[in-house]
N, CA, C and O atoms as CSV, one atom per row, in Angstrom:
chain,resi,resn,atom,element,x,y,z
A,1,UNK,N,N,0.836,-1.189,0.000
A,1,UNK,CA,C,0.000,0.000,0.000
A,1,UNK,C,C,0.878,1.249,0.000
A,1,UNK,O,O,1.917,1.290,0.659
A,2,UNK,N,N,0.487,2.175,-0.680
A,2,UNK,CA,C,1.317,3.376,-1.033
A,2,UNK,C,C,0.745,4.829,0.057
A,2,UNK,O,O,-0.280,5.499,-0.072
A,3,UNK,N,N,1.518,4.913,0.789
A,3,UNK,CA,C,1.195,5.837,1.971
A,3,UNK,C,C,0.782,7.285,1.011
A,3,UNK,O,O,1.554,7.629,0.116
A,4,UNK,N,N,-0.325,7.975,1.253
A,4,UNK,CA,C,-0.633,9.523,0.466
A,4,UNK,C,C,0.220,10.455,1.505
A,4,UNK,O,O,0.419,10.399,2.718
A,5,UNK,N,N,0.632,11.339,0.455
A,5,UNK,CA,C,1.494,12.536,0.930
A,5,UNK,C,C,1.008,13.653,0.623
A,5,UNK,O,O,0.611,14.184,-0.415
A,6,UNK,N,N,1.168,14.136,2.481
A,6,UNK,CA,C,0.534,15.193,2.954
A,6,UNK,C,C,0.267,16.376,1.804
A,6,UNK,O,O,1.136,16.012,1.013
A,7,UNK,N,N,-0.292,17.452,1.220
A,7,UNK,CA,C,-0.055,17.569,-0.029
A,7,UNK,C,C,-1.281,19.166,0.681
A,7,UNK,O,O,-2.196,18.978,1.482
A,8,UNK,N,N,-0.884,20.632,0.064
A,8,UNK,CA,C,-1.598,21.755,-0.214
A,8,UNK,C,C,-1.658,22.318,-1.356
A,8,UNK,O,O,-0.772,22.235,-2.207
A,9,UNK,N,N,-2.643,22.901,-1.464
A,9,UNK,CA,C,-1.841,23.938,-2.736
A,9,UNK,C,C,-1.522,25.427,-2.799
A,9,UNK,O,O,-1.821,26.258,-1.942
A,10,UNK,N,N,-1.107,25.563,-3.524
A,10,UNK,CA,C,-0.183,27.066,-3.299
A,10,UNK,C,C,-1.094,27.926,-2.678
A,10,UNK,O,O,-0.527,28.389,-1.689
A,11,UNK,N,N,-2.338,28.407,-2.786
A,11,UNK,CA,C,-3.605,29.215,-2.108
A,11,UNK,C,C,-3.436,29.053,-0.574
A,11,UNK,O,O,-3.160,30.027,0.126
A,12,UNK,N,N,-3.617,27.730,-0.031
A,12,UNK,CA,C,-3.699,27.415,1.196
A,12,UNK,C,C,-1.944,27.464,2.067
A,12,UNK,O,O,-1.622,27.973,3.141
A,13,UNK,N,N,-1.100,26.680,1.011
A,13,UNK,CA,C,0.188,27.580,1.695
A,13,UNK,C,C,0.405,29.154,1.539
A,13,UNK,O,O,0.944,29.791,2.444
A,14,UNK,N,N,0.023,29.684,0.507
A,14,UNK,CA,C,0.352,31.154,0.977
A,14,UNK,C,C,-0.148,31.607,2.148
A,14,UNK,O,O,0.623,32.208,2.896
A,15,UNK,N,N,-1.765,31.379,2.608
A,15,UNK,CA,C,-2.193,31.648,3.598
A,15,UNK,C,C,-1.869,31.214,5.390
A,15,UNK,O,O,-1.919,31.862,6.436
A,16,UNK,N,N,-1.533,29.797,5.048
A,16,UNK,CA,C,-0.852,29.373,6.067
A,16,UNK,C,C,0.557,29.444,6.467
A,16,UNK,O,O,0.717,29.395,7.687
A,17,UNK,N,N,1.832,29.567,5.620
A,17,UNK,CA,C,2.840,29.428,5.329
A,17,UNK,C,C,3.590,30.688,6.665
A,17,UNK,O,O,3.819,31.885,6.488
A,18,UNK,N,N,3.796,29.928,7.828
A,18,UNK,CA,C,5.231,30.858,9.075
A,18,UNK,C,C,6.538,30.729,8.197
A,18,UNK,O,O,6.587,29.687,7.544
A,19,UNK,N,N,7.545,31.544,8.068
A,19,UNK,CA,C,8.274,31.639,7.709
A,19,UNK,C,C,8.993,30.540,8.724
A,19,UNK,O,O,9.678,29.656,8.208
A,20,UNK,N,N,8.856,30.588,10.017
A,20,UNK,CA,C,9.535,29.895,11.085
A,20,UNK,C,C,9.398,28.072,10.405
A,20,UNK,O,O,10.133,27.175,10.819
A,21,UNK,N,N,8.437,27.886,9.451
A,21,UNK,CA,C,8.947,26.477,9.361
A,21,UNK,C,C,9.041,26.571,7.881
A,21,UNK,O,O,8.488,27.333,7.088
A,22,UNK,N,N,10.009,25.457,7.692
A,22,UNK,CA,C,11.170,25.573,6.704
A,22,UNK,C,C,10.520,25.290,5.191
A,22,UNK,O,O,9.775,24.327,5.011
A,23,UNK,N,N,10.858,26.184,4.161
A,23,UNK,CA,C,9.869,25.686,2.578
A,23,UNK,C,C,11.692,25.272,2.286
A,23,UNK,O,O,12.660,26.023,2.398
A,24,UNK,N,N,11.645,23.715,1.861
A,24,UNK,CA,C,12.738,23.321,1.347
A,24,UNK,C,C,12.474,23.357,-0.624
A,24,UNK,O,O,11.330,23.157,-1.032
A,25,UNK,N,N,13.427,23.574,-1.478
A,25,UNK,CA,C,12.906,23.852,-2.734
A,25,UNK,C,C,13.620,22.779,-3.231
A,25,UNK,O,O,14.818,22.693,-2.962
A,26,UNK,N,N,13.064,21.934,-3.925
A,26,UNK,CA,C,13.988,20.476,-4.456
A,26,UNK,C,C,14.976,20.724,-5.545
A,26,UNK,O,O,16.101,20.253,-5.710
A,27,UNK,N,N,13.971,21.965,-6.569
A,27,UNK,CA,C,14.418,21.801,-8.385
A,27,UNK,C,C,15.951,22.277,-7.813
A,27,UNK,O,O,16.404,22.586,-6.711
A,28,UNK,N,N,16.467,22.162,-9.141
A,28,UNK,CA,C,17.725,22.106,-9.656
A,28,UNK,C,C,18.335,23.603,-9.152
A,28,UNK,O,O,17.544,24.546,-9.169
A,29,UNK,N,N,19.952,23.880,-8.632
A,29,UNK,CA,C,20.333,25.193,-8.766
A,29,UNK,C,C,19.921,25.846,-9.229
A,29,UNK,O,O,19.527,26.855,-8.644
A,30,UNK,N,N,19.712,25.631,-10.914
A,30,UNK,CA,C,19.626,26.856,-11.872
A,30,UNK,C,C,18.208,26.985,-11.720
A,30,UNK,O,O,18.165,28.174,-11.406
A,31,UNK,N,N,17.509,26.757,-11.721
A,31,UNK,CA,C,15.994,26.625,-11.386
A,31,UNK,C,C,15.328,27.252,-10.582
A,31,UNK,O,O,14.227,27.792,-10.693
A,32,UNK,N,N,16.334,27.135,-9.390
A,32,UNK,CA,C,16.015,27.741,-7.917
A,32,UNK,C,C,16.764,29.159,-8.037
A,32,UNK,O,O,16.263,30.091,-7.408
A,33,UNK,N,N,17.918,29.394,-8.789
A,33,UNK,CA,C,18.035,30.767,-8.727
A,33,UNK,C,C,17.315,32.022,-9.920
A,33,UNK,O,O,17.385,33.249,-9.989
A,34,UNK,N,N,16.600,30.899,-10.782
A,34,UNK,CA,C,15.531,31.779,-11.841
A,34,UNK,C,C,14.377,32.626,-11.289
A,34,UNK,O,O,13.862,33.628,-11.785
A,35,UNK,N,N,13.999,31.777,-9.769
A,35,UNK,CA,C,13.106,32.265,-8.901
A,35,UNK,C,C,12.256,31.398,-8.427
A,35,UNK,O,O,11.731,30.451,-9.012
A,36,UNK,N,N,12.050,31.995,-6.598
A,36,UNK,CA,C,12.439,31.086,-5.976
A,36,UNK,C,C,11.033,31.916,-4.735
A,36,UNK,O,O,10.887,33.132,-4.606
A,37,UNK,N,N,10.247,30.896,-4.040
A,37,UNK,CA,C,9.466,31.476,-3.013
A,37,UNK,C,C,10.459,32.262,-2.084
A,37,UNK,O,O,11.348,31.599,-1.551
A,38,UNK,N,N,10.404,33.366,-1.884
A,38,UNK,CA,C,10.803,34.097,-0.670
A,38,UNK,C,C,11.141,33.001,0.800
A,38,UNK,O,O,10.193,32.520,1.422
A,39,UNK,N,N,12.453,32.750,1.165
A,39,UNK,CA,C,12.512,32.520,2.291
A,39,UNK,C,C,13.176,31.152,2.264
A,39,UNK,O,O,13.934,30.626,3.078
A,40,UNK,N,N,12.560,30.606,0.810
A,40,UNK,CA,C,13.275,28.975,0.609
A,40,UNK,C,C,14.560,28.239,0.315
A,40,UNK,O,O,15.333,28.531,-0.598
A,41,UNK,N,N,14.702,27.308,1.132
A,41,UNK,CA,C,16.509,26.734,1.083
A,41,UNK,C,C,16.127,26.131,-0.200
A,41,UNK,O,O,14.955,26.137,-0.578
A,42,UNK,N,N,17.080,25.612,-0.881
A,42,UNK,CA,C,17.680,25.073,-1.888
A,42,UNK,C,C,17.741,23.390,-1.566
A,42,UNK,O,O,17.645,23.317,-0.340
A,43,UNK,N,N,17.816,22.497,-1.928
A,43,UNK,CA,C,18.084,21.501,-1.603
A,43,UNK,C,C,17.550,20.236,-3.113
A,43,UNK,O,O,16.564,19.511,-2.981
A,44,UNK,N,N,18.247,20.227,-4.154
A,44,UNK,CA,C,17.471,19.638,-4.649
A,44,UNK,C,C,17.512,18.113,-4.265
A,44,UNK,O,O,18.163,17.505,-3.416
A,45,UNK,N,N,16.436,17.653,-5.343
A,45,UNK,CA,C,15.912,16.136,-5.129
A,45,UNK,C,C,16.444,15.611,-4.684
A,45,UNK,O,O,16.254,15.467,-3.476
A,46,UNK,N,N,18.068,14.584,-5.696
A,46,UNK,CA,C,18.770,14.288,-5.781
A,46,UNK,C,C,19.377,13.823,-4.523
A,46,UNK,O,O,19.568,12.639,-4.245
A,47,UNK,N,N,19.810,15.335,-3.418
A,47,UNK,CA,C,20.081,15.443,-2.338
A,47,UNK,C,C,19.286,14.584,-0.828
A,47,UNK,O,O,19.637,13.891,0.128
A,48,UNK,N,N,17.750,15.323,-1.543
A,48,UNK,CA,C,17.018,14.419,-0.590
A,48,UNK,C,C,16.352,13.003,-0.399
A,48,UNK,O,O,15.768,12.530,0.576
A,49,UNK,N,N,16.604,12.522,-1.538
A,49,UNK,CA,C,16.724,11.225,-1.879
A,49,UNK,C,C,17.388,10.458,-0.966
A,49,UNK,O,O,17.074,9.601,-0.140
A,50,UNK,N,N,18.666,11.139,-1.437
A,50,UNK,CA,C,20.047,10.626,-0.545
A,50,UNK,C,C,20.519,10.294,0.526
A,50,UNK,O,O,21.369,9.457,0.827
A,51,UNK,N,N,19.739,11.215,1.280
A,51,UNK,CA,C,19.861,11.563,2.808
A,51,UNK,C,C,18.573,12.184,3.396
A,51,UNK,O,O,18.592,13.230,4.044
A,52,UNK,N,N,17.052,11.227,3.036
A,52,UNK,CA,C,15.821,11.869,3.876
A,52,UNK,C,C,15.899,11.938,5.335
A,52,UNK,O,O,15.117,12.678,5.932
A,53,UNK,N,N,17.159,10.922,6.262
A,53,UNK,CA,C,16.807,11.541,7.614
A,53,UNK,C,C,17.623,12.498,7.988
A,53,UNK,O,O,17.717,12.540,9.215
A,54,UNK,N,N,18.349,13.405,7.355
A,54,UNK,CA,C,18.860,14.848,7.624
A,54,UNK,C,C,17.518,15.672,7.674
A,54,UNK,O,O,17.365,16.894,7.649
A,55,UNK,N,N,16.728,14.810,7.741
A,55,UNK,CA,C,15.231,15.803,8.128
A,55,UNK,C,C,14.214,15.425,8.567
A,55,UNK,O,O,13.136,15.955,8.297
A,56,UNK,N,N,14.404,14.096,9.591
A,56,UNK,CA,C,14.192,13.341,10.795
A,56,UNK,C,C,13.443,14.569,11.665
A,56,UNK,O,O,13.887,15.696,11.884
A,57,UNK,N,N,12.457,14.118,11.991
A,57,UNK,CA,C,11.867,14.996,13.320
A,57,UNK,C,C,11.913,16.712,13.019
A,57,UNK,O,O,12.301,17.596,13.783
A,58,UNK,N,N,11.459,16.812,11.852
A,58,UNK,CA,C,10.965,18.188,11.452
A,58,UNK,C,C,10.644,18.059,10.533
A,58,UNK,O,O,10.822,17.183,9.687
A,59,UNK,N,N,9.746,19.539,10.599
A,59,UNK,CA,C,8.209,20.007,10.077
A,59,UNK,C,C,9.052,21.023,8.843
A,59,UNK,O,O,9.940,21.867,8.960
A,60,UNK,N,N,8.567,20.677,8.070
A,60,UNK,CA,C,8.808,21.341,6.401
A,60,UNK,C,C,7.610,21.253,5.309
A,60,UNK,O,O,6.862,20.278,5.235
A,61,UNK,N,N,7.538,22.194,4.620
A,61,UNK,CA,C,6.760,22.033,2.911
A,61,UNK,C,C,8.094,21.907,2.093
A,61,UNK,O,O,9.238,22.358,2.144
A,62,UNK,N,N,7.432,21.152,1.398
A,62,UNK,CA,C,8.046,20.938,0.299
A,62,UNK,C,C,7.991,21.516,-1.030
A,62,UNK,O,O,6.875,21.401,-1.536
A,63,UNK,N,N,8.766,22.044,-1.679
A,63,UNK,CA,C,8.164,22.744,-3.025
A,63,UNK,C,C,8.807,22.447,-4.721
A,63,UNK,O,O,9.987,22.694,-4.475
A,64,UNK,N,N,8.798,22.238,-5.599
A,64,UNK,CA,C,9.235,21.869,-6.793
A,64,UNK,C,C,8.544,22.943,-7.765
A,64,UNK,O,O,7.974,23.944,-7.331
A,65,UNK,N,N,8.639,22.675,-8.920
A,65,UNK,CA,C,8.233,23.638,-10.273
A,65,UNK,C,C,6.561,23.369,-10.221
A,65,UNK,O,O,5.829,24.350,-10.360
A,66,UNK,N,N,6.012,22.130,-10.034
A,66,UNK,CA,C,4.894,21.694,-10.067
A,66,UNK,C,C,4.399,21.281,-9.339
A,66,UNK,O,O,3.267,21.756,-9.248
A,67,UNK,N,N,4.710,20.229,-8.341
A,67,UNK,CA,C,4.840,19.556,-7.506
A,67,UNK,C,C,4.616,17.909,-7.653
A,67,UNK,O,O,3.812,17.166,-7.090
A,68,UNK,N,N,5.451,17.695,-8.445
A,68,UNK,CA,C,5.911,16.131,-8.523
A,68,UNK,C,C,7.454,15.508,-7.964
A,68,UNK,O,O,7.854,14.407,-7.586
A,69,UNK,N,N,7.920,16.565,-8.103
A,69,UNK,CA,C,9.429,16.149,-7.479
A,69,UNK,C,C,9.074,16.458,-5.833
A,69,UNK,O,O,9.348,15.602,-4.991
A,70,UNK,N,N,8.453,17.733,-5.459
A,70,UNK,CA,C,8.076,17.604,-4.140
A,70,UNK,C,C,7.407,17.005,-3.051
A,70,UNK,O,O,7.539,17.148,-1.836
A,71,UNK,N,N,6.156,15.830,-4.209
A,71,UNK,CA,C,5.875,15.259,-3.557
A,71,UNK,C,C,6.663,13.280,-2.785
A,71,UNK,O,O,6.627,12.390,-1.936
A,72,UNK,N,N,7.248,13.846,-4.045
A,72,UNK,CA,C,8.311,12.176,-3.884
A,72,UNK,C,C,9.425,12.891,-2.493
A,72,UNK,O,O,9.932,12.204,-1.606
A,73,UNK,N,N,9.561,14.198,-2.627
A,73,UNK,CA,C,10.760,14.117,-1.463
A,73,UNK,C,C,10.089,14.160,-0.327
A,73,UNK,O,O,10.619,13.597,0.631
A,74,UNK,N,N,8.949,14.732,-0.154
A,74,UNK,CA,C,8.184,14.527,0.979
A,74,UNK,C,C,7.543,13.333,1.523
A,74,UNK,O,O,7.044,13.196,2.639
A,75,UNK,N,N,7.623,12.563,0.655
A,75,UNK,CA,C,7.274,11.074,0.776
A,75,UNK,C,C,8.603,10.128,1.235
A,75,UNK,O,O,8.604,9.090,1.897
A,76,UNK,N,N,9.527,10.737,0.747
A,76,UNK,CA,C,11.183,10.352,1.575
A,76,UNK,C,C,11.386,10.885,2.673
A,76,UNK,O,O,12.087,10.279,3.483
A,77,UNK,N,N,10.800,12.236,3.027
A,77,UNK,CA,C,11.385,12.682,4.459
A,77,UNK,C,C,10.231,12.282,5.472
A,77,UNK,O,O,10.535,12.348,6.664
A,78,UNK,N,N,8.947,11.877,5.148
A,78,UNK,CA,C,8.309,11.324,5.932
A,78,UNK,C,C,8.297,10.048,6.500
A,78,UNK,O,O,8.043,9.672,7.645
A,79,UNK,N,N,8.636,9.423,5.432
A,79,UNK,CA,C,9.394,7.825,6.003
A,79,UNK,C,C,10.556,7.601,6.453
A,79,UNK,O,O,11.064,6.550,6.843
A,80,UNK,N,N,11.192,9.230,6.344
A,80,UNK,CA,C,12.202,8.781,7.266
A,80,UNK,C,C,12.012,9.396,8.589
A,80,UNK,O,O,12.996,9.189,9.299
A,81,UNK,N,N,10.970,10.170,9.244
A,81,UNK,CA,C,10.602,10.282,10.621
A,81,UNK,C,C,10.168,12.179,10.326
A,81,UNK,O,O,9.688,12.855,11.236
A,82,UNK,N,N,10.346,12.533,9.464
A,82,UNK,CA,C,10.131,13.994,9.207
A,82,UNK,C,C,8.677,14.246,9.139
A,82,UNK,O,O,7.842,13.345,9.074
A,83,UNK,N,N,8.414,15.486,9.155
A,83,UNK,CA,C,6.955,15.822,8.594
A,83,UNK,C,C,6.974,16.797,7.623
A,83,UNK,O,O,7.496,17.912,7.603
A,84,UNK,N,N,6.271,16.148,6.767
A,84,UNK,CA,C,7.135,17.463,5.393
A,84,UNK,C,C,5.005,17.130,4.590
A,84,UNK,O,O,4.160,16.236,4.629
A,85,UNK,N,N,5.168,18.655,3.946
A,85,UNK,CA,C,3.698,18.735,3.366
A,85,UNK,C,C,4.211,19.194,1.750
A,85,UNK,O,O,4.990,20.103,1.464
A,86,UNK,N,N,3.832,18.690,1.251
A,86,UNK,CA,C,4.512,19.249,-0.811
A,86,UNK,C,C,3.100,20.005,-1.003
A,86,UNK,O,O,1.900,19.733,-0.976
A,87,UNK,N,N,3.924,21.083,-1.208
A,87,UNK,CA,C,2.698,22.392,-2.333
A,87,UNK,C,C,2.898,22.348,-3.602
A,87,UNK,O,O,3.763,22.641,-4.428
A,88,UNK,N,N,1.336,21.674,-3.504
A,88,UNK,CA,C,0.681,21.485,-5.137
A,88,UNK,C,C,0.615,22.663,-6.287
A,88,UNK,O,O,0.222,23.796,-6.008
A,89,UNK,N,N,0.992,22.323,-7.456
A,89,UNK,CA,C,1.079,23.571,-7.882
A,89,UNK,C,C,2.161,24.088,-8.174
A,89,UNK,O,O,2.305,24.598,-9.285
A,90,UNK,N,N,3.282,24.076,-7.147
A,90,UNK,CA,C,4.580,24.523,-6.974
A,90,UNK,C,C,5.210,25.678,-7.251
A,90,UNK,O,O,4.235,26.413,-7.092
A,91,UNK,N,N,6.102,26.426,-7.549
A,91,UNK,CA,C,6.688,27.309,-7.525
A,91,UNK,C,C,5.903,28.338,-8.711
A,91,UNK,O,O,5.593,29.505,-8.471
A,92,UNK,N,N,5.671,27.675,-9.963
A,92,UNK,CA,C,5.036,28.107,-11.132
A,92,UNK,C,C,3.785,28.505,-10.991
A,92,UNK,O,O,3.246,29.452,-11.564
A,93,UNK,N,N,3.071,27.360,-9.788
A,93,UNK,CA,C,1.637,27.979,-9.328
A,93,UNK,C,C,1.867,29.130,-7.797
A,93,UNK,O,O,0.855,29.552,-7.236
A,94,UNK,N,N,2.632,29.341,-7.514
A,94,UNK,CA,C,2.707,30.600,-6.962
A,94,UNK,C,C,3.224,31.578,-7.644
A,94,UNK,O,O,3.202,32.630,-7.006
A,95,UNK,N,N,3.678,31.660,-8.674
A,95,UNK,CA,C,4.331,32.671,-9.797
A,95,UNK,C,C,2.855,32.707,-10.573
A,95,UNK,O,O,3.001,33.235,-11.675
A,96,UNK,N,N,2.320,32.550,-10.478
A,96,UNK,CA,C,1.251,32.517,-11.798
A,96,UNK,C,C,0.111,33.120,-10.848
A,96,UNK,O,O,-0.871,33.550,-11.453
A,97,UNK,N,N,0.094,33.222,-9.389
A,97,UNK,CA,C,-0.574,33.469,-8.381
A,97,UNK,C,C,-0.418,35.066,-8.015
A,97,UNK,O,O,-1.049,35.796,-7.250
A,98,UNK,N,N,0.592,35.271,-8.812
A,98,UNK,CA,C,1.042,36.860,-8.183
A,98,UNK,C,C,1.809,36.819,-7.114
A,98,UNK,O,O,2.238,37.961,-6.953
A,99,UNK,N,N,2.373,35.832,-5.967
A,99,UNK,CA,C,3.002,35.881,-4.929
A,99,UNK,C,C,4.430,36.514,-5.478
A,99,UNK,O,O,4.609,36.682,-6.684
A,100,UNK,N,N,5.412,36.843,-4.503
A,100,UNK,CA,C,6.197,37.694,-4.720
A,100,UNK,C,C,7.494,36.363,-4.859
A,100,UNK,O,O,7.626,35.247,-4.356
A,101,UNK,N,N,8.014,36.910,-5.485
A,101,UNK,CA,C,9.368,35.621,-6.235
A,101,UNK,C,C,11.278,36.273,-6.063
A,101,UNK,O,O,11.852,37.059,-6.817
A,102,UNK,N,N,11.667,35.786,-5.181
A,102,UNK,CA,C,13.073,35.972,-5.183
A,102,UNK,C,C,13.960,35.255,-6.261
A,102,UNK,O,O,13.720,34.118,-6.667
A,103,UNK,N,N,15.157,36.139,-6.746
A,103,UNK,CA,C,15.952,35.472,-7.705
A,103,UNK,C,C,17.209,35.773,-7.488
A,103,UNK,O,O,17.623,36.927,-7.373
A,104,UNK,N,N,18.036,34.544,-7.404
A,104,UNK,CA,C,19.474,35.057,-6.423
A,104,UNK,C,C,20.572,34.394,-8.096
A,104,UNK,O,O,20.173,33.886,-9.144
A,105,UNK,N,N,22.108,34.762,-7.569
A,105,UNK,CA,C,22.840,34.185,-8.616
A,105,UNK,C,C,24.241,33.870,-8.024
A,105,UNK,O,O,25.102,34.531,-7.444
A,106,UNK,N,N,24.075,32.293,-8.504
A,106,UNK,CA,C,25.211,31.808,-7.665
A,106,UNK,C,C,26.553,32.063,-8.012
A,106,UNK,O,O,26.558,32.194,-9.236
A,107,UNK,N,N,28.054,32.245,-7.427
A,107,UNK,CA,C,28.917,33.009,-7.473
A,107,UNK,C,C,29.361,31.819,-7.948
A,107,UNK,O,O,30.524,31.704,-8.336
């Protein structure tokens, strides 16, 4: 049986969304520095694949371009003891939302 992952969409995280708990962003460097939710670490997939209990016993959203990569990492950090929620929609559906979009450039 395939456990469902916790899952919002961008509407209900904007509204709910404390900065105090963590929006981890999966996509790729270049991806994440094209623009990026205000406030969000970097971390792609790849990474969290690798190592889901570096996020053991904490509370995170998860976020991707769409939310298919976010929901697979949230489905890794939850089985590994984390609580992680993937916003549906993802980065593109908060860009398309009007929310406000940071864009950084890596040195």
């Amino acid at each position: 049986m395939v456990e469902q992952v916790p899952e919002v969409s961008v509407d209900v995280f904007a509204g709910t969304w404390r900065r105090a708990t963590r929006l981890v962003d999966v996509r790729e460097p270049e991806e994440f520095d094209s623009g990026h939710v205000p406030g969000a670490v970097n971390v792609p997939l790849g990474e969290v694949l690798a190592a889901p209990q570096s996020f053991a016993e904490q509370e995170c959203y998860v976020i991707c371009h769409s939310g298919g990569r976010s929901a697979k990492a949230a489905g890794a950090i939850n089985a590994a003891g984390g609580r992680a929620v993937s916003v549906s929609g993802g980065t593109a559906g908060w860009i398309e939302a009007g929310h406000p979009v940071e864009r950084s450039a890596r040195q």
